[in-house]
N, CA, C and O atoms as a MOPAC input file, in Angstrom:
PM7 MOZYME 1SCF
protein

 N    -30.95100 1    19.47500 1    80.63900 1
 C    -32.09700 1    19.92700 1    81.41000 1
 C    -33.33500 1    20.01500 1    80.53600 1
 O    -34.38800 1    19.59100 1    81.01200 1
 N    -33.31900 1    20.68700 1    78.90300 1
 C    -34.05700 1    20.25700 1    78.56800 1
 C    -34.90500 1    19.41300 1    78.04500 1
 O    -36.12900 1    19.47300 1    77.93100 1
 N    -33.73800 1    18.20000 1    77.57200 1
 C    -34.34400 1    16.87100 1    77.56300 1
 C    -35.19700 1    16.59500 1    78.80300 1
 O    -36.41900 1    16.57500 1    78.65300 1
 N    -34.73700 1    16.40600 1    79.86200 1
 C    -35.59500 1    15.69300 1    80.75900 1
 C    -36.62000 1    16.34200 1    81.28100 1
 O    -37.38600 1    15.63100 1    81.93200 1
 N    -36.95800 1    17.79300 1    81.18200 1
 C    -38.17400 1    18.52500 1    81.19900 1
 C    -39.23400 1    18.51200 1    80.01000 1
 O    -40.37600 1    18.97100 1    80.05500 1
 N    -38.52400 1    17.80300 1    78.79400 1
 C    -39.62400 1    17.19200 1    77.67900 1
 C    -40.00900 1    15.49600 1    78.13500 1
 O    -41.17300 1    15.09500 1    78.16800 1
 N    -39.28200 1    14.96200 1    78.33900 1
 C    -39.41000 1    13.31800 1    78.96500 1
 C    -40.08200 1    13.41400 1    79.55100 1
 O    -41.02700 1    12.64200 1    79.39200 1
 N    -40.16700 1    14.47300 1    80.75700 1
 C    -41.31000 1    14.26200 1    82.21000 1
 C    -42.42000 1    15.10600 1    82.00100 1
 O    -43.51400 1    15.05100 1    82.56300 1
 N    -42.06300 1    15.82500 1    81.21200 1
 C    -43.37500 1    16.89900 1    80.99900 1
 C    -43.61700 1    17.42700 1    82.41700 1
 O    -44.57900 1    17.29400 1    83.17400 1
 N    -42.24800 1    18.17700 1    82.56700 1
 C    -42.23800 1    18.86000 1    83.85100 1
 C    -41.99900 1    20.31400 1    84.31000 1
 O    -41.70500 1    20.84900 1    85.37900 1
 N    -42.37300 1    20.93600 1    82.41300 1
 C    -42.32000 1    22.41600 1    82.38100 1
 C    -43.46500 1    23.08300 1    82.21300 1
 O    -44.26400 1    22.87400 1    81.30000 1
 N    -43.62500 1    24.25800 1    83.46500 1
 C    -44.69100 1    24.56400 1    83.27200 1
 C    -45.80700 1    24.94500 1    82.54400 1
 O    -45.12500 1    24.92700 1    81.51900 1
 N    -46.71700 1    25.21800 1    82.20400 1
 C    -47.20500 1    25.95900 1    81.56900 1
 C    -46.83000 1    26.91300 1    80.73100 1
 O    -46.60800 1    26.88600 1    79.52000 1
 N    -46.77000 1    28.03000 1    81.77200 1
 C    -46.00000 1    29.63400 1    81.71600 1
 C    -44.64800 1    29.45300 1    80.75200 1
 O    -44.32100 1    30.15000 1    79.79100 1
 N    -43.86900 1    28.12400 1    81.40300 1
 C    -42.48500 1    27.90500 1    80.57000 1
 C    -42.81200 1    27.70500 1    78.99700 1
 O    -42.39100 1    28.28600 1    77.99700 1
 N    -43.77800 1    26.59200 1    79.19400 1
 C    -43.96300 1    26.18600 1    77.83500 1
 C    -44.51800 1    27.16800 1    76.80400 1
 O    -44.14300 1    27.12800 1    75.63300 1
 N    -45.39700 1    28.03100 1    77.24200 1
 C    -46.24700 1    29.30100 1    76.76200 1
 C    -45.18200 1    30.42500 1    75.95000 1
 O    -45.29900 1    31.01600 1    74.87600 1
 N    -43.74900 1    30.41700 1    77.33300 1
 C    -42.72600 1    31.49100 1    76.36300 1
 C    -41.98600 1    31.09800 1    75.53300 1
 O    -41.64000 1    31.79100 1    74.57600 1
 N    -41.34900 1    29.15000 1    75.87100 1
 C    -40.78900 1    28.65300 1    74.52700 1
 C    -41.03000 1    28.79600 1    73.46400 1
 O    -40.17900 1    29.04800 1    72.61000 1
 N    -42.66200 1    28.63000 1    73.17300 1
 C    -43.50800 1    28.58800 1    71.70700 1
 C    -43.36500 1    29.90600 1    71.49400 1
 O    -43.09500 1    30.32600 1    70.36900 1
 N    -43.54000 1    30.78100 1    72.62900 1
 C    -43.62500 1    32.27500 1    71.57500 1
 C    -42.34100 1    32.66100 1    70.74200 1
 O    -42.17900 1    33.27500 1    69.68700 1
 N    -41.34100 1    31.94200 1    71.80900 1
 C    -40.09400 1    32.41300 1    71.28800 1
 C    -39.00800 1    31.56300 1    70.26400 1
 O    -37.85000 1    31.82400 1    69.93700 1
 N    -39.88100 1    30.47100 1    69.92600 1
 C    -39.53400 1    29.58800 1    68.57900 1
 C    -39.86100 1    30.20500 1    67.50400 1
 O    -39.08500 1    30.43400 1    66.57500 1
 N    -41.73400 1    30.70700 1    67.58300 1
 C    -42.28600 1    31.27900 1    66.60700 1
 C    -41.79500 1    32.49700 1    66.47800 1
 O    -42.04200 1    32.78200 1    65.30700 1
 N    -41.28800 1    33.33000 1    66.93200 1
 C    -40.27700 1    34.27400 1    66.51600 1
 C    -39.21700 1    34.29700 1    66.24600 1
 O    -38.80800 1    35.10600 1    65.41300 1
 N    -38.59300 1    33.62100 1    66.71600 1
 C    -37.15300 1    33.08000 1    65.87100 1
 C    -37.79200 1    32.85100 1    64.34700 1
 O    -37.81800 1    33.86600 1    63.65100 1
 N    -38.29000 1    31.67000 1    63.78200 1
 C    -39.11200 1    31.39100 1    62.61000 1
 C    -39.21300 1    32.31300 1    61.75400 1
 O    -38.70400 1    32.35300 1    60.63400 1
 N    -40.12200 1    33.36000 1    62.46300 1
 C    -40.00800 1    34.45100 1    61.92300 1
 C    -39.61100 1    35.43400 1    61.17800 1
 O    -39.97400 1    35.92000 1    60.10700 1
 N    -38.27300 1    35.77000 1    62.43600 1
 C    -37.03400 1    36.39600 1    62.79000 1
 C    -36.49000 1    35.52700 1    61.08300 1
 O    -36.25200 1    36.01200 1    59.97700 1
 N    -36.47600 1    34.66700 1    61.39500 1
 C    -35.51900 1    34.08000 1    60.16400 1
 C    -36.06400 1    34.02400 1    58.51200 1
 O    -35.46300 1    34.02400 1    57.43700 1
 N    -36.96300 1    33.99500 1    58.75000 1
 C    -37.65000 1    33.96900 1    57.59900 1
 C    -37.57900 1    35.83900 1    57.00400 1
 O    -37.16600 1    36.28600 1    55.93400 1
 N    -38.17500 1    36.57500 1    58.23000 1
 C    -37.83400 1    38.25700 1    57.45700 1
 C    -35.87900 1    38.47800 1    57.42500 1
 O    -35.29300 1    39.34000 1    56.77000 1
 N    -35.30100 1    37.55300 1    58.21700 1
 C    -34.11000 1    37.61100 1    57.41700 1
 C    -34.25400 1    37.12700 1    55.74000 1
 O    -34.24500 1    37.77900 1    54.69600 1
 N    -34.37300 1    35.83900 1    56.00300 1
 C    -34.29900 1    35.14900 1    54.64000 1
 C    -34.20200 1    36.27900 1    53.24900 1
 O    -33.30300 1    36.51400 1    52.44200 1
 N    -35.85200 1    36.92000 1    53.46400 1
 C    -36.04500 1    38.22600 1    52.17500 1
 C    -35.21100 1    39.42200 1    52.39100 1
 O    -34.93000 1    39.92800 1    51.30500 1
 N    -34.86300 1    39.86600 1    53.08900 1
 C    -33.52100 1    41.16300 1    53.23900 1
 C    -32.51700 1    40.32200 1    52.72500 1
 O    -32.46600 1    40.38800 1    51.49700 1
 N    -31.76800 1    39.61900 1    53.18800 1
 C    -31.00900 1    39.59100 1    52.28500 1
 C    -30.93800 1    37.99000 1    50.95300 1
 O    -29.98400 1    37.44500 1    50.39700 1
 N    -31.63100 1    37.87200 1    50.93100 1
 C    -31.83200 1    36.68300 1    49.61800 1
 C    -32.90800 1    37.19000 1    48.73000 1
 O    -32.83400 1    37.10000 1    47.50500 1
 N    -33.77100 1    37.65100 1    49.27100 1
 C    -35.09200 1    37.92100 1    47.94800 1
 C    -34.69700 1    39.72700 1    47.88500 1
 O    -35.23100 1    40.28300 1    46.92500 1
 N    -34.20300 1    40.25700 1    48.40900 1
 C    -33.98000 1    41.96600 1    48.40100 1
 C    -34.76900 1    42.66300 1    49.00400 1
 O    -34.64000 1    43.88700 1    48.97800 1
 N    -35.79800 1    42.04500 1    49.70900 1
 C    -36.57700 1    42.59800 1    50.25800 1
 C    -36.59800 1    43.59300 1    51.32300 1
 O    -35.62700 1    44.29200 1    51.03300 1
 N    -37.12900 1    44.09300 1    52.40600 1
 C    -37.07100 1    44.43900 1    53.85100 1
 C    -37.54500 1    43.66400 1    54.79500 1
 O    -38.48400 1    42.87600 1    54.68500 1
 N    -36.78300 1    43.91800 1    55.89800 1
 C    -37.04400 1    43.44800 1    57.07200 1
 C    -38.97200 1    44.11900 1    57.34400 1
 O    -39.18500 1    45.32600 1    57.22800 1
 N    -39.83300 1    43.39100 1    57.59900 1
 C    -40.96300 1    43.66000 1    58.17400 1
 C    -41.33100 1    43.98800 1    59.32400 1
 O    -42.22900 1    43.22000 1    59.66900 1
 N    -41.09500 1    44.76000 1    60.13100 1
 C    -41.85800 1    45.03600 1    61.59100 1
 C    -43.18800 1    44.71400 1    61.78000 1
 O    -43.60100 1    44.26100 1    62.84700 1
 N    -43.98600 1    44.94600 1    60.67500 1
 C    -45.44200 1    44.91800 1    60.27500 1
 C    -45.71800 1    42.98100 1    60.49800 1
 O    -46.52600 1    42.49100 1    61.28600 1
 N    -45.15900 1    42.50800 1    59.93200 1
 C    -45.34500 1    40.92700 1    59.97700 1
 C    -44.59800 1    40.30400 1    60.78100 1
 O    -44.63800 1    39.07400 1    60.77500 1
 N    -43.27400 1    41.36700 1    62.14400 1
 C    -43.03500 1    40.33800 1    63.25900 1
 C    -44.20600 1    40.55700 1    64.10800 1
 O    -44.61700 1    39.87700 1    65.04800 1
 N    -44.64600 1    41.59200 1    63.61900 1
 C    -45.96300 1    42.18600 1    64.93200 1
 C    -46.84800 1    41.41500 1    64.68500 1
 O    -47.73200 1    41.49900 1    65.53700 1
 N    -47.16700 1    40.27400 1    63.48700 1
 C    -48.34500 1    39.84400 1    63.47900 1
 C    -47.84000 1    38.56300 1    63.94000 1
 O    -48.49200 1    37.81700 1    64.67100 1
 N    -46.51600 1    38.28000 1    63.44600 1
 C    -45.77700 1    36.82800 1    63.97700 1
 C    -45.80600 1    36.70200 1    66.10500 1
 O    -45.42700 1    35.78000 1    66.82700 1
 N    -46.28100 1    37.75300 1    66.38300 1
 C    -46.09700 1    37.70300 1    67.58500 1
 C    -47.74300 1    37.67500 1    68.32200 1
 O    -48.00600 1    37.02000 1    69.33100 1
 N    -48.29300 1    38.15000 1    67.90400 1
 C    -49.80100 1    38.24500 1    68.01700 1
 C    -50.54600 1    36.78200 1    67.58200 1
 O    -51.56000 1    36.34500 1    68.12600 1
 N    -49.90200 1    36.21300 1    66.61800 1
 C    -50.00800 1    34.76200 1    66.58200 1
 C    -49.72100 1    34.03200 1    67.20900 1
 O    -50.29400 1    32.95600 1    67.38100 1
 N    -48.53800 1    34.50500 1    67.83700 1
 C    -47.65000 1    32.92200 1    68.91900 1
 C    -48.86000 1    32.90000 1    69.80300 1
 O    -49.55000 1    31.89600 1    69.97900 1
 N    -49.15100 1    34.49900 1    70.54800 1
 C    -49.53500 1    34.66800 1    71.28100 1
 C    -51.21500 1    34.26200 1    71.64100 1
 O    -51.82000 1    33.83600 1    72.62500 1
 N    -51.43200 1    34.51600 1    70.75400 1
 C    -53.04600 1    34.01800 1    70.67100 1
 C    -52.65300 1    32.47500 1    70.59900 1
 O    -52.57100 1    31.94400 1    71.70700 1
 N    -52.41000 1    31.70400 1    69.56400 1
 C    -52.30300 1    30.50700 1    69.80300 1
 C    -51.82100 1    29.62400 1    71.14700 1
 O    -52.36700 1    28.56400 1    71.45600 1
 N    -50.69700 1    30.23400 1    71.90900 1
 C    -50.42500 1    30.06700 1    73.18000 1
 C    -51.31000 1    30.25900 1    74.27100 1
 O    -51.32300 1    29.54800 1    75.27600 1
 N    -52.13400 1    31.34300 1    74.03400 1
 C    -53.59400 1    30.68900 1    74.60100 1
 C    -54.69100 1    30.11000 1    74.70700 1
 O    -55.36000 1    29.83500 1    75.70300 1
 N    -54.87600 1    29.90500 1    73.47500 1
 C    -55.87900 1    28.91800 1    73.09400 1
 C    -54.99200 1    27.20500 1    73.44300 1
 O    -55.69300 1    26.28000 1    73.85200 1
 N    -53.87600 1    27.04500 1    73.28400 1
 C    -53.89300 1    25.62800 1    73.78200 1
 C    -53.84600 1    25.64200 1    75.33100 1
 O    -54.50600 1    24.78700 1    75.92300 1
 N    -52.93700 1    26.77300 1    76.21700 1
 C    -53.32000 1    26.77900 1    77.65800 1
 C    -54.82900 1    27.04100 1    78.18600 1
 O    -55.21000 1    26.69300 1    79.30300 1
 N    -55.47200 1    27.57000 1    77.42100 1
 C    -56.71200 1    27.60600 1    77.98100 1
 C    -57.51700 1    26.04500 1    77.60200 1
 O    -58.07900 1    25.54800 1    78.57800 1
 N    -57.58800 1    25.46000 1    76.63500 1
 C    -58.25900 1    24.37800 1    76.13400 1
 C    -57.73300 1    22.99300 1    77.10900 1
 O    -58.02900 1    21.86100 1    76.72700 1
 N    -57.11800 1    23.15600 1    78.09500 1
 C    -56.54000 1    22.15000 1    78.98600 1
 C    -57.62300 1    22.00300 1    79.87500 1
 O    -57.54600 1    21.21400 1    80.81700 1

């Protein structure tokens, strides 16, 4: 299903708007894994909050620029 909703370019907007947010948080997500446990670091709340404020702004600037 999602192949052929990338082929036809037959997902909406709205759809496409929560995929990206929710790639770029995964990304994220994985990356403040990465430093907890490989660099020793902590998990960041502070930088998913900005990882999310990014998807998000960027997700509107390309739906709006259409």
């Amino acid at each position: 299903m999602v192949n052929s909703a990338v082929k036809t370019g037959s997902r909406s907007d709205g759809a496409s708007a929560v995929a990206g947010v929710a790639v770029t948080l995964a990304l994220g997500a994985g990356k403040e894994g990465y430093d907890k446990k490989v660099k020793k670091k902590f998990f960041s709340i502070k930088d998913m909050v900005w990882n999310l404020l990014g998807a998000v702004t960027g997700s509107l600037i390309v739906n709006t620029a259409d």
